[in-house]
C-alpha positions in Angstrom: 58.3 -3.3 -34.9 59.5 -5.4 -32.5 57.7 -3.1 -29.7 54.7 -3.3 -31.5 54.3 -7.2 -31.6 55.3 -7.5 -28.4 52.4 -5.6 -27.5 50.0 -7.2 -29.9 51.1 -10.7 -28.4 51.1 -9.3 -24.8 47.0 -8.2 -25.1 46.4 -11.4 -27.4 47.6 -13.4 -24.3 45.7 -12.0 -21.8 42.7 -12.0 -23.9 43.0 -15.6 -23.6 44.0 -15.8 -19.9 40.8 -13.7 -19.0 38.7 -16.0 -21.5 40.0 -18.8 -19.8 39.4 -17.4 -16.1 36.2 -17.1 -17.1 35.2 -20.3 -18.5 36.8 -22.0 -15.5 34.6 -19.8 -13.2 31.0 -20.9 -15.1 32.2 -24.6 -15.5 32.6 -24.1 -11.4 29.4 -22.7 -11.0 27.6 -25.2 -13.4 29.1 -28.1 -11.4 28.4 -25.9 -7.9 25.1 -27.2 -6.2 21.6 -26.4 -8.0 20.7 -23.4 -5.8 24.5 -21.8 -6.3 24.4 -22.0 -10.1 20.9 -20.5 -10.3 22.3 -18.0 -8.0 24.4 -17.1 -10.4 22.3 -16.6 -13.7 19.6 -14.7 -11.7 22.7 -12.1 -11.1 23.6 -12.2 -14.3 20.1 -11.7 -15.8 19.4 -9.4 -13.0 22.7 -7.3 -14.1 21.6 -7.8 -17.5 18.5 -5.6 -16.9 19.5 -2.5 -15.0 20.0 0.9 -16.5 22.5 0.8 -18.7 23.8 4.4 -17.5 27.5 4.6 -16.0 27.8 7.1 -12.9 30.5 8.8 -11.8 30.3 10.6 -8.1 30.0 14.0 -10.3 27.1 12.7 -11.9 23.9 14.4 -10.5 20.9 11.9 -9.4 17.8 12.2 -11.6 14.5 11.9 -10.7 12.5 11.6 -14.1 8.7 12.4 -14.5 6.0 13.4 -17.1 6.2 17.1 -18.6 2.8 19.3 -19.1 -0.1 19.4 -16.6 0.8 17.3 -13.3 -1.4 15.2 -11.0 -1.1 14.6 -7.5 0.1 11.7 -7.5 3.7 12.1 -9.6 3.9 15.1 -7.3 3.6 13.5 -4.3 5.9 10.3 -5.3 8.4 13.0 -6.5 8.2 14.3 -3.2 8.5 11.0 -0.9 11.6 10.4 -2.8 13.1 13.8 -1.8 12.9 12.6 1.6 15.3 9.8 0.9 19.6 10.5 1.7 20.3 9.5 -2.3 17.3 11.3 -3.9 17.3 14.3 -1.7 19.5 16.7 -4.3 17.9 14.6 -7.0 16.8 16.7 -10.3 13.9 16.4 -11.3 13.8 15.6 -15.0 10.2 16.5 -16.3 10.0 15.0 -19.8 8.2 12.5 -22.0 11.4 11.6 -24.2 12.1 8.1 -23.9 16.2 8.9 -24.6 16.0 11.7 -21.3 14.0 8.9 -19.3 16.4 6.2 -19.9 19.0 8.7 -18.3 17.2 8.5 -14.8 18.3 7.3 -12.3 14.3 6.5 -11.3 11.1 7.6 -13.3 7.6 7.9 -12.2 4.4 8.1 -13.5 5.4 7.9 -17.4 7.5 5.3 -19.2 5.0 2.5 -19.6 7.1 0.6 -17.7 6.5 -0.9 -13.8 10.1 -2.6 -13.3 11.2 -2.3 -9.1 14.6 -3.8 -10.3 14.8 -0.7 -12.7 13.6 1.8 -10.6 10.6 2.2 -13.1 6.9 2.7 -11.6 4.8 3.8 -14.0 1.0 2.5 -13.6 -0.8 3.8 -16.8 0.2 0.1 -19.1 -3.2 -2.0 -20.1 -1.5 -4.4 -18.5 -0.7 -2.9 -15.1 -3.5 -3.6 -12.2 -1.1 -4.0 -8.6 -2.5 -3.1 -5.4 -1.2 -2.6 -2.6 -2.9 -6.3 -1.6 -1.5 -7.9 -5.1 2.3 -6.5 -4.3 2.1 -7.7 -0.9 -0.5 -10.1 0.0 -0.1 -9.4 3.9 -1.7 -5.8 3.2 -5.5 -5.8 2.5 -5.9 -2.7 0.3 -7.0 -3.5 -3.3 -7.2 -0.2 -4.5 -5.0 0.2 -7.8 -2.2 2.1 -7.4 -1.2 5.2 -9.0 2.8 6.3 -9.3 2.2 7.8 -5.4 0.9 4.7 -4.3 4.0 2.6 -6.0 6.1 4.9 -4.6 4.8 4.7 -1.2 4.4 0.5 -1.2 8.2 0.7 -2.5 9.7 3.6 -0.1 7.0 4.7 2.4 9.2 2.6 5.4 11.7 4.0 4.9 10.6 7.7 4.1 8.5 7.7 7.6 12.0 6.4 9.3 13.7 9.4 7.8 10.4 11.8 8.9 10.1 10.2 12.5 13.3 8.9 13.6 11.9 5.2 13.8 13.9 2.6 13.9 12.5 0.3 10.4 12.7 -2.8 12.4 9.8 -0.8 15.1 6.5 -1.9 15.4 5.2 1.4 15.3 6.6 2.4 12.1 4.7 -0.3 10.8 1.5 1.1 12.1 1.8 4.3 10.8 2.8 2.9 7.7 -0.7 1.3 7.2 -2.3 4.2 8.7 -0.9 7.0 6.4 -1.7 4.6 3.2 -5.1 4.2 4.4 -5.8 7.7 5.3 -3.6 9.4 3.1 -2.1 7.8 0.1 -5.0 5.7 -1.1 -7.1 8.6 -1.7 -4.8 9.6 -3.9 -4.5 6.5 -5.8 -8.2 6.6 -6.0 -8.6 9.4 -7.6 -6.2 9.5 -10.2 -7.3 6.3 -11.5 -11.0 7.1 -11.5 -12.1 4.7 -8.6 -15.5 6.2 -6.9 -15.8 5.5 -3.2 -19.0 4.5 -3.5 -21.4 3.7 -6.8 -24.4 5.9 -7.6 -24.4 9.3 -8.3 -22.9 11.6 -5.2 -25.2 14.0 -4.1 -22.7 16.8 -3.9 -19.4 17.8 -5.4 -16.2 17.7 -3.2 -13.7 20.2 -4.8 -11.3 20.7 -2.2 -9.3 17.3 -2.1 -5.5 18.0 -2.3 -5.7 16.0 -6.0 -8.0 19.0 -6.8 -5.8 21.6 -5.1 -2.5 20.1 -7.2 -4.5 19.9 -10.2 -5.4 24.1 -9.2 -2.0 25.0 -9.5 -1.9 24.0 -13.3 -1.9 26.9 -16.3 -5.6 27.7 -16.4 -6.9 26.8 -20.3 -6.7 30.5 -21.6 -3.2 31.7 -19.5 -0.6 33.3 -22.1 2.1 31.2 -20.6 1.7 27.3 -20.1 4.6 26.7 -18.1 3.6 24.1 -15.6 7.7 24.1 -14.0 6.5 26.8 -11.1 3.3 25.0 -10.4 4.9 21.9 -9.9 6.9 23.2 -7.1 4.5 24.5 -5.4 2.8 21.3 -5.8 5.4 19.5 -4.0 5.0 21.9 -1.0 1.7 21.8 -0.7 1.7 18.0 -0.7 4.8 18.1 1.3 3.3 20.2 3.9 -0.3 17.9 3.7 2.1 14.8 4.4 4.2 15.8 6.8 0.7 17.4 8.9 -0.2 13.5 8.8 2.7 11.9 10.1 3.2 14.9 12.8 -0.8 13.9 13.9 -0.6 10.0 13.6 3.4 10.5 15.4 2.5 12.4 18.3 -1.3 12.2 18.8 -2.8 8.9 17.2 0.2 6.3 17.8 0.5 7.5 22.2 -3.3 6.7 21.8 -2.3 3.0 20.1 0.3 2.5 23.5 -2.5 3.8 26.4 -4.9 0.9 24.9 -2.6 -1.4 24.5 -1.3 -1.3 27.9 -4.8 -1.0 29.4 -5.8 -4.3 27.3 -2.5 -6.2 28.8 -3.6 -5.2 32.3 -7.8 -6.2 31.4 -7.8 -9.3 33.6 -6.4 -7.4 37.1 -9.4 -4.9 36.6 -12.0 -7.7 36.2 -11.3 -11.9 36.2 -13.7 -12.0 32.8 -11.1 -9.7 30.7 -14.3 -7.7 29.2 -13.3 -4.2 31.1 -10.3 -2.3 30.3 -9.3 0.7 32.3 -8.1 4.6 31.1 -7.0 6.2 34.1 -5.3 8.8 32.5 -8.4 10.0 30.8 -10.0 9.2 27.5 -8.3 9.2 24.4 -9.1 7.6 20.9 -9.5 4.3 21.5 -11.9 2.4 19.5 -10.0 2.1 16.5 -7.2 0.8 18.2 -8.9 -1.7 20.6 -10.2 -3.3 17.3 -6.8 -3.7 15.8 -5.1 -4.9 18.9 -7.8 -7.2 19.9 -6.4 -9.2 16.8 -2.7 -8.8 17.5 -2.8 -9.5 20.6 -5.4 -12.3 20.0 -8.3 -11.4 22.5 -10.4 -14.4 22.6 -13.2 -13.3 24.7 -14.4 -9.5 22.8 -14.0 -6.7 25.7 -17.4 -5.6 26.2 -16.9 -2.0 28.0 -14.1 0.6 28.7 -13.7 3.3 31.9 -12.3 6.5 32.1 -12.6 9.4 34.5 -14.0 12.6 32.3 -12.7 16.2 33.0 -14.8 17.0 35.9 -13.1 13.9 37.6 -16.1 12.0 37.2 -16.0 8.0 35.6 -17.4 7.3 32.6 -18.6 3.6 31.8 -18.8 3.2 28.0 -19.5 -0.1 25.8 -17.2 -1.1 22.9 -19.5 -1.0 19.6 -19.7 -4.1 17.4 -17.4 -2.8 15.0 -15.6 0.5 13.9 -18.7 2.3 11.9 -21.6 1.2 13.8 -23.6 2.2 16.5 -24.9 -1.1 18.0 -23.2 -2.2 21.0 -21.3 -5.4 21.8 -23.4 -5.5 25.3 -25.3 -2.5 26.0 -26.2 -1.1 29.5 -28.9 -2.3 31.2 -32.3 -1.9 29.4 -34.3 -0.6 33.3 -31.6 2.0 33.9 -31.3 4.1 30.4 -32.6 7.4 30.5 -32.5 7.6 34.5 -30.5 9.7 37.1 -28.6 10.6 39.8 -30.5 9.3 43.5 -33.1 7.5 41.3 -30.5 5.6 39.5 -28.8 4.3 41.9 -32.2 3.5 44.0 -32.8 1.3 40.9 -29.4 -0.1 40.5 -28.3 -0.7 43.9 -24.9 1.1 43.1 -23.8 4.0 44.5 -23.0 6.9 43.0 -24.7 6.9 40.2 -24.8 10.1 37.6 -27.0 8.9 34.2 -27.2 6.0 31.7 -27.7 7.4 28.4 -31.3 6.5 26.6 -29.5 4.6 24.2 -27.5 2.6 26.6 -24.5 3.0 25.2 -22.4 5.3 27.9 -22.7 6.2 31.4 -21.4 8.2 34.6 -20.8 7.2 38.1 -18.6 9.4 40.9 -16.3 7.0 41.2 -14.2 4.4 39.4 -15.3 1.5 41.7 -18.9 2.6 41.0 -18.4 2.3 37.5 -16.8 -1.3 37.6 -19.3 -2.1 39.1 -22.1 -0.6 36.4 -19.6 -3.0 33.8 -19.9 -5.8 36.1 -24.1 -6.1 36.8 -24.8 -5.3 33.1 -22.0 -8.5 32.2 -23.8 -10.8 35.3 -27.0 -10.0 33.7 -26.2 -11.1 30.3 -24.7 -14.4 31.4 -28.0 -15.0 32.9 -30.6 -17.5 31.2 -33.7 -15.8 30.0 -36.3 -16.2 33.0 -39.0 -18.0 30.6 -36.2 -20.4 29.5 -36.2 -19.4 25.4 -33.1 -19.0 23.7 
């Protein structure tokens, strides 16, 4: 007996010691300045809110989605977080019971519930309308996202890092961040939440996006067995297969392309004193899309009006920058006397030599040389700085 109330009085006083620690600590953080204090209640409410599941290291990470037919884009967000060190082993838990969701680690694309804090990114709430733009107002896609896309927004940094080796702090991880969104991922938003590219009827079907090849690998309507676990793995391959096809292209081909320009446009003013001719010497590459972004990061005041670049026969090519990325009119054309004329005539006319053609539409042309060129750039920008002969505007 004796034992057991020394026990009894042994918990009762700690009870009170730990009740007393405890006060002491939130009368500390009450008087504490403002910002500390809040400090602590956001913790506390932020605590409050998380998963109330207890792990142990045995415990296997779970990855919960939507059972029966899948869509691209719970596929493809399962998938991005498979790329990821603590979802890489993750099970993938494909269920619409709220008891077996709430045992996730992370769910996607079911749940009625959009909670970051939570690890919750579901999209298909009344009340749910984020974009890309409304998440983070630096970005201007307004396209509303599906699970992929919040997985993406959420992840996509740091999946890409894990894909390219790219250090998260690089600029160029960045870039292909907004590149595969815009070229990859939004489509798939799109399309799961019935967003047309354009209004009117289309004149044509287009059957052969990946959404339609996911949705493919579903149980036809009339197959004895409507097991949809086998065609979502396959799912996640092909998507898998489509992604990493991206990255591999925009890594190795598109972003080397982004570097030639934007040492070309750093060296514009040693090629000519008005900055409006940049130089390829290693050859052409993609460059318009590029010039167009970089002209605003690197804050071009005065538009560059025409690029050069030898072609494969050695030969320079003298080419204008278009007004803008889906147009065909020309900041400064060539010349209006020399379209559509040659070779020994050309340059007759011109006064340059070497000549090879201006193209009828003035938009491109070819000289033997790279000073010739230049110098094709140069007359056309004299000319245009010129006051009409009659005087009008």
């Amino acid at each position: 007996m004796i034992a057991s109330n020394f026990t009894k009085l042994s918990s009762l006083l700690s009870r009170r010691k730990f009740a007393s620690v405890l006060l002491l600590s939130n009368v500390h953080a009450s008087k504490g300045p403002p910002s500390v204090a809040a400090a602590s209640r956001s913790q506390i409410r932020y605590m409050s809110s998380e998963p109330k599941r207890l792990r142990t290291d045995n415990m296997p990470v779970k990855i919960g989605t939507h059972n029966g037919t899948f869509h691209c884009d719970e596929v493809l967000a399962c998938w991005f977080l498979r790329q990821l060190p603590e979802y890489k082993d993750a099970e993938i838990i494909r269920t619409r019971d709220p008891a077996q969701l709430a045992k996730c680690d992370i769910v996607v694309d079911v749940g009625g519930e959009f909670d970051p804090k939570k690890h919750r990114y579901d999209h298909h709430q009344r009340t749910f309308a984020e974009s890309f733009h409304s998440l983070f107002p630096e970005k201007r896609w307004v396209t509303k996202l599906s699970s992929a896309g919040l997985i993406y927004v959420h992840f996509g940094q740091r999946v890409l890092a894990q894909l390219t080796q790219l250090k998260e702090d690089d600029r160029h991880l960045e870039a292909l961040y907004n590149k595969l969104y815009e070229n990859f991922v939004e489509e798939v938003d799109a399309i799961d939440n019935g967003i047309s590219q354009y209004d009117g009827e289309a004149r044509f079907a287009v059957s052969t996006t990946m959404s339609s090849r996911v949705g493919h690998l579903n149980p036809r309507w009339n197959s004895k067995s409507q097991d949809t676990e086998e065609g979502f793995k396959k799912a996640m391959a092909l998507v898998g297969e489509e992604f990493l096809d991206r990255v591999d292209f925009y890594q190795n081909g598109w972003l080397p392309a982004r570097t030639v320009v934007e040492e070309a446009m750093k060296k514009r003013h040693q090629v000519d004193p008005s900055g409006e001719v940049v130089v390829f010497s290693q050859g052409g590459c993609p460059w318009k899309e590029h010039l167009f972004a970089l002209e605003k990061e690197l804050i071009v005041e005065t538009p560059i009006k025409f690029v050069l670049y030898p072609d494969q026969n050695g030969q320079w090519r003298v080419q204008c920058v278009p007004a803008g990325p889906n147009t065909f009119q020309n900041r400064l054309s060539l010349l209006e006397e020399w379209r559509g004329v040659r070779d020994d005539e050309l340059s007759k006319l011109s006064g340059i030599k070497g000549c090879i053609f201006v193209h009828a539409g003035g938009f491109i042309g070819g000289n033997g040389t790279q000073e010739g060129a230049l110098e094709m750039a140069r007359r056309t920008l004299q000319a245009a700085a010129q006051p009409p002969a009659n005087g009008s505007g």
